[in-house]
N, C-alpha and C positions, 0 to 999 in steps of 0.2 A: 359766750362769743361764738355764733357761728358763722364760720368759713365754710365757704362751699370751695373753692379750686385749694389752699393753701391745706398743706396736712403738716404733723408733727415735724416736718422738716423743708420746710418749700414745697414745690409744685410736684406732683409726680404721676405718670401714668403712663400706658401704651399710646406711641406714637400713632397719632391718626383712627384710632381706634377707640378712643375718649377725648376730651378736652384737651390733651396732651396737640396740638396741633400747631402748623403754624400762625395762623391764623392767632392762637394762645399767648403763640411767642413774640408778636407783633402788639397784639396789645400790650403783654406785659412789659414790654419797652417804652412805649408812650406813657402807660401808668405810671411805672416806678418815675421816668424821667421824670414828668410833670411831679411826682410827690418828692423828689430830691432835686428841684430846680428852684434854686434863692436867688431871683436876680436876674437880668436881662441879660448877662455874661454867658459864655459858652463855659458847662461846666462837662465835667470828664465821666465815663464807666468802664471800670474794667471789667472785660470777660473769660473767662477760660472755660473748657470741656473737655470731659471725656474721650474715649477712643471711639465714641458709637458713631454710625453713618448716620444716623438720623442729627447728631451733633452739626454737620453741615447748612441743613435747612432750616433746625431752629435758632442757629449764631446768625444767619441772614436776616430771617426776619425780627428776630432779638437786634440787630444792630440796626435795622431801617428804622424802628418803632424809636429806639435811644437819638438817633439824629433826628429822627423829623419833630422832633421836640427842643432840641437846642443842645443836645451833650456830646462831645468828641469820645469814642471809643476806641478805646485800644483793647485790641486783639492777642491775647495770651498763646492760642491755640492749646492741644493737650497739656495739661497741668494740673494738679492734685488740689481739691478743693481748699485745704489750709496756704496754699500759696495764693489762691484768689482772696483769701481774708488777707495776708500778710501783707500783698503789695495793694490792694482799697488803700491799705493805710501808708503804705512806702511812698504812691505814687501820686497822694494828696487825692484820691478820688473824691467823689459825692456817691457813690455805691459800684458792689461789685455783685457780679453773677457767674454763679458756676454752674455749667450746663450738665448735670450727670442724674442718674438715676441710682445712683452706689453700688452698691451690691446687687441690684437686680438684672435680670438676661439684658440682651440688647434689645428685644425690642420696647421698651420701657426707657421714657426719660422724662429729666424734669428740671426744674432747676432751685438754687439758693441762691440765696440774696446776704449780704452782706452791706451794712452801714458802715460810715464812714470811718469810723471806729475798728473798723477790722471785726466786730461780733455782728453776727444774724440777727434779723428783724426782731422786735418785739411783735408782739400780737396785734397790738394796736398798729402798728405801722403795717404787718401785710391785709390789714382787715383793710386799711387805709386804701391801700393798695389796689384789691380785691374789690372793692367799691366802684373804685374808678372805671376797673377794666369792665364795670358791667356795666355803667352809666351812658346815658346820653351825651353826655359832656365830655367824653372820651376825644372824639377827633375834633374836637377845638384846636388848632395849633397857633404856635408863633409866626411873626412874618421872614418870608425866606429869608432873610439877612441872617436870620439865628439861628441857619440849618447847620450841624455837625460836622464833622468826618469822620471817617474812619481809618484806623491802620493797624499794621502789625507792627506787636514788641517782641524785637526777635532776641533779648537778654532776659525775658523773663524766666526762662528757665535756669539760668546759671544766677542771676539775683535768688531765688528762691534756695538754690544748691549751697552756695555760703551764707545764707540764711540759717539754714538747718544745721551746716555743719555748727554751727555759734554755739547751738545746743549740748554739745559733744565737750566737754571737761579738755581744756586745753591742753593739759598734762597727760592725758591719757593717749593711745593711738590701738587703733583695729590692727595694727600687726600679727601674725601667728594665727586670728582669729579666722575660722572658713566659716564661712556665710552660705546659706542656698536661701536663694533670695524669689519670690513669686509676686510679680508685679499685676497678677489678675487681666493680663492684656487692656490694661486698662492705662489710665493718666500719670502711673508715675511710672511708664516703663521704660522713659528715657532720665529722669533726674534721681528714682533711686538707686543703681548700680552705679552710676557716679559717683555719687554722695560716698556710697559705702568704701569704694571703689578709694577714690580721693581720703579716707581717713583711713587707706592703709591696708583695708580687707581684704582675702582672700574670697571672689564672689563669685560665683555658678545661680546664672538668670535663667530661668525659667516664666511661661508666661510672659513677654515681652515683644511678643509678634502681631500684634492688634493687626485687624482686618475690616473692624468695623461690627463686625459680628460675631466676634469671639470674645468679647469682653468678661469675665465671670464664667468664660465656660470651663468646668471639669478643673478650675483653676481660680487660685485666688483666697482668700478670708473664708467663701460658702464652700471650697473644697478642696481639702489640704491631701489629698490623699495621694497626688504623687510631688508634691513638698515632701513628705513623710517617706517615702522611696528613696527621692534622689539623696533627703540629708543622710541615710544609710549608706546610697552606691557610692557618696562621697565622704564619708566618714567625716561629715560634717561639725562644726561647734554646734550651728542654731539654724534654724530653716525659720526661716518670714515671711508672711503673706499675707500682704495689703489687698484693700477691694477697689473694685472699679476705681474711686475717686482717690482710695488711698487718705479718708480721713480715719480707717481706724486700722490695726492690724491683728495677726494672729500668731503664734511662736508656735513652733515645734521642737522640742528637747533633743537634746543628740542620739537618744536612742530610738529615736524617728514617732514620740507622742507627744500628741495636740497638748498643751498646757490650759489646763483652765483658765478661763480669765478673771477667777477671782484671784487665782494662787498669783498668778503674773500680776494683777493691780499688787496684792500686799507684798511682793517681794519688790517691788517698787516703793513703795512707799516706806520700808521695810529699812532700806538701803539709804534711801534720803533720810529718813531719821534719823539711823544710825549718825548721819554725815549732818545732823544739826540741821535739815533744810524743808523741813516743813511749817516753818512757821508759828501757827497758832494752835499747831496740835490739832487740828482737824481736818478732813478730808470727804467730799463727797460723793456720794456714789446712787445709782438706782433704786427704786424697788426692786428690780429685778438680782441687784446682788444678795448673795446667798449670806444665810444667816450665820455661818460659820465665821464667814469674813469679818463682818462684824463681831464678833463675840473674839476671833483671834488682836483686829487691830486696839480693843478693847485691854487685852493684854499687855501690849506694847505704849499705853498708853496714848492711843489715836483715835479719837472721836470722829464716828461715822453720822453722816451727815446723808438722809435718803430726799430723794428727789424724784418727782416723774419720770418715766423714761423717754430718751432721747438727749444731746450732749446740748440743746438750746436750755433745755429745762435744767440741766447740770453748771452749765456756766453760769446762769441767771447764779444759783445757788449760791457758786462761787466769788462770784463779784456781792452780793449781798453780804455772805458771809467770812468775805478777806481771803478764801483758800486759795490755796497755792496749787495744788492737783485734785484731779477730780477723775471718776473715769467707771465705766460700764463692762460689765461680764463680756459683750460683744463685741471689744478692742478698744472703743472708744477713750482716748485718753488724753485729757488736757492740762498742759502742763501752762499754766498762767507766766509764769515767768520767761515762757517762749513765744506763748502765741495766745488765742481770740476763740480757738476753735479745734475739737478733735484731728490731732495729727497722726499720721500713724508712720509714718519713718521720724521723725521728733521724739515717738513713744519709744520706737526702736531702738533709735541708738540712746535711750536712756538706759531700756535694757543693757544693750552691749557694755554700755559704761560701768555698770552694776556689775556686769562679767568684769572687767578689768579690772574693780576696783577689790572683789573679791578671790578673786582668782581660782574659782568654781566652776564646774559644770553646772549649766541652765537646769538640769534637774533639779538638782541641791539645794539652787539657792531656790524654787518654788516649792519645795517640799515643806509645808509650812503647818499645813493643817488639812484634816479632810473634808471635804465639804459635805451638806449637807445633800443625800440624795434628794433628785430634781428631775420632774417630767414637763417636759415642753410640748404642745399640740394648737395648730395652726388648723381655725376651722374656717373656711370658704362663707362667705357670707355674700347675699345679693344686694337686695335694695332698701331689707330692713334692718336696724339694728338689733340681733334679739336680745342686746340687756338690757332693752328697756321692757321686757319683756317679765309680770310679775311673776310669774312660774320659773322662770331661770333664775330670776333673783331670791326668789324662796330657794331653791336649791344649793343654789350655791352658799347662802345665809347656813343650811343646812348644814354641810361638808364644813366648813368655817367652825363652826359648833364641835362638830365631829374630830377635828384635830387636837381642841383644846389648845393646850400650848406649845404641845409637840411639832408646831411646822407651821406655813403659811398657804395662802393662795390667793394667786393674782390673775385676774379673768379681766383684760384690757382690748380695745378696738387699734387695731392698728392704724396711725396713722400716714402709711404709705402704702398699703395695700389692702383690700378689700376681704380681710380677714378678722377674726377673733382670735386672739391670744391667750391660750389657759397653760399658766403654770402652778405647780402645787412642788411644794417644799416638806421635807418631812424627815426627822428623825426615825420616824418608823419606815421603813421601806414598802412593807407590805401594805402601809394605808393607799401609796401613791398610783397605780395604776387603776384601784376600785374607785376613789374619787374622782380620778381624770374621767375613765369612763361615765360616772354618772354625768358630771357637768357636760361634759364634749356631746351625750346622746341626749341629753335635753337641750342643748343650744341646737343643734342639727333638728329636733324634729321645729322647735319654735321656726326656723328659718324654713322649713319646707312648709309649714301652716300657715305662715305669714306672707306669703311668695308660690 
């Protein structure tokens, strides 16, 4: 199936600097509309975005594209990407759009699409999509009688606030608990200190000053390092830090270090176990989760369940396979019983609940197991791909050989930015940096002979 605009997670790219335009965002408004319009009726799309200044130009031309096709749109403004799945389906939509680029700087955006169902497109439906916006038949329209409107929902935010709190074990309360909480100046920097706030916490925000251009700076999921400061200046329980959109988060323990995100998935899943609420005894998770993980939930008797990377290919998983939670080394965590789609203050206060219900430091209870030493390297790539490339593919066939059963390796194309992904896993330590090296300087010279 190839897509040329849609990648592993919707649309995404530098504003005005690629197809990321508005221009983009006007079609994909007429697209979608026209692909979710049953009916000579005026049907509805809800939107929400981001902190970014470029969020202004493409909600306009996103919303011209949605009426001039026949749908009424209501306007979320800033709001964390699982709030745009949860009320598609609150608000009886025909689809919903979240305008963000996640975790990446501000000048990058893009958007996701949510069906009506509250879960993200299948394939076939953005391919769907993706057709149209490049067709001739594109600006066919309806006759003006079935032009839309537009407006602002100014309770979306506080719908979404008791929302999440729902998540939160009725019996329990954040009291006693201190929080340093890092909103990424991004979408949830006004509903999650509330949230937290409202069940009780003790909260010190950080990252919460959005400008448009500070989204993800020095702040957030990609950089916890003055998270890790303040939860010491403030002799904190738990420091949290959601990204841009706020669909996935990160923990920092009270002694101010980064928590893996395999230790945090299993000490979650760990907890609900224990508590009888897993279900069918399985859970699933990426390629990219460490082999430790596995072999620990293996233990406790929890069957892991791998999936491509990214939290659409994860839920697919889930819904196929009945699971109840599901979730990725990089915060991602979906708790089906809550929601459609990676939340990350729903993940959060699952955590906090797991604190209350054990009555432990965050260290403790992820002190679980050690993981498997892991090297991660992000190689720049232009216009070609070089794993199609048979000399990368012999080599890295090669290194694969060379581990035996001692460890893995995953060499993936990104699909939200214009990179290669080489990770290598290994109970030997000293394998990991000579095998990075070899794959990393033979994908780089393919990509300089090729380009």
């Amino acid at each position: 199936m190839n897509k040329k605009l849609f990648g592993t997670d919707g649309i995404r790219g530098t504003v005005n600097e690629s197809y990321l335009t508005a221009d983009t965002a006007l079609k994909l408004g007429i697209a979608a509309g026209k692909v979710f319009t049953r009916g000579p009726h005026i049907h509805r799309v809800v939107i929400g975005k981001d902190t970014r200044v470029s969020g202004y130009m493409l909600e306009t031309a996103l919303t011209s594209g949605f009426t001039s096709v026949g749908m009424d749109v209501f306007l979320f403004g800033p709001i964390p990407t699982p709030a745009v799945a949860f009320l598609t389906q609150a608000l009886r939509a025909d689809i919903g759009v979240m305008i963000t680029a996640s975790h990446n700087t501000y000048e990058d955006n893009g958007f996701k699409l949510f069906g009506p169902d509250g879960y993200k497109l299948s394939d076939e439906k953005e391919l769907e999509i993706e057709n149209l916006m490049l067709s001739e038949d594109l600006l066919n329209f309806p006759r003006s009688e079935y032009i839309g409107r537009a407006k602002r929902i100014d309770d979306a935010q506080a719908r979404y606030i008791e929302y999440a709190k729902r998540s939160f074990p009725k019996d329990k309360t954040l009291e006693n608990i201190k929080i340093v909480l890092d909103c990424a100046n991004g979408a949830s920097y006004k509903v999650a200190p509330e949230t937290f706030w409202e069940l009780g916490a003790q909260v010190t925000v950080i990252g919460n000053q959005p400008n448009g251009k500070n989204i993800n700076l020095n702040c957030g999921s990609t950089n916890t390092d003055l998270l890790k400061k303040t939860v010491i200046e403030k002799s904190a329980d738990i420091g949290i830090a959601l990204d841009g959109d706020a669909d996935r988060m990160i923990v920092v323990d009270e002694k101010g270090k980064e928590v893996d995100g395999n230790l945090l998935f299993a000490s979650i899943i760990k907890n609900l176990s224990d508590r009888d609420m897993i279900g069918n005894k399985s859970v699933a998770s990426t390629i990219m989760a460490n082999f430790a993980l596995e072999k620990y939930l293996s233990s406790i008797g929890i069957n892991l369940i791998r999936t491509n990377v990214g939290d659409r290919h994860l839920v697919k998983s889930m819904r196929e396979n009945d699971l109840l939670i599901g979730g990725e080394p990089s915060g991602h965590i979906v708790m089906r019983n809550f929601g459609t789609t990676g939340d990350g203050l729903i993940a959060s206060l699952q955590v906090l609940s797991m604190m209350t219900y054990e009555d432990k430091p965050i260290s403790e209870l992820t002190d679980l197991f050690e993981p498997y030493p892991q090297k991660n390297i992000s190689v720049s790539i232009k216009n070609k791909n070089p794993l199609n490339d048979p000399i990368v593919k012999k080599v890295i066939k090669e290194q694969e050989l060379s581990l035996a059963n001692n460890g893995r390796i995953i060499v993936r194309e990104s699909g939200t930015e214009p990179i290669i992904r080489v990770m290598v896993e290994s109970k030997k330590k000293a394998l990991i940096n000579d095998i990075c090296e070899i794959i990393v300087s033979t994908i780089e010279k393919s990509v300089n002979t090729n380009n």
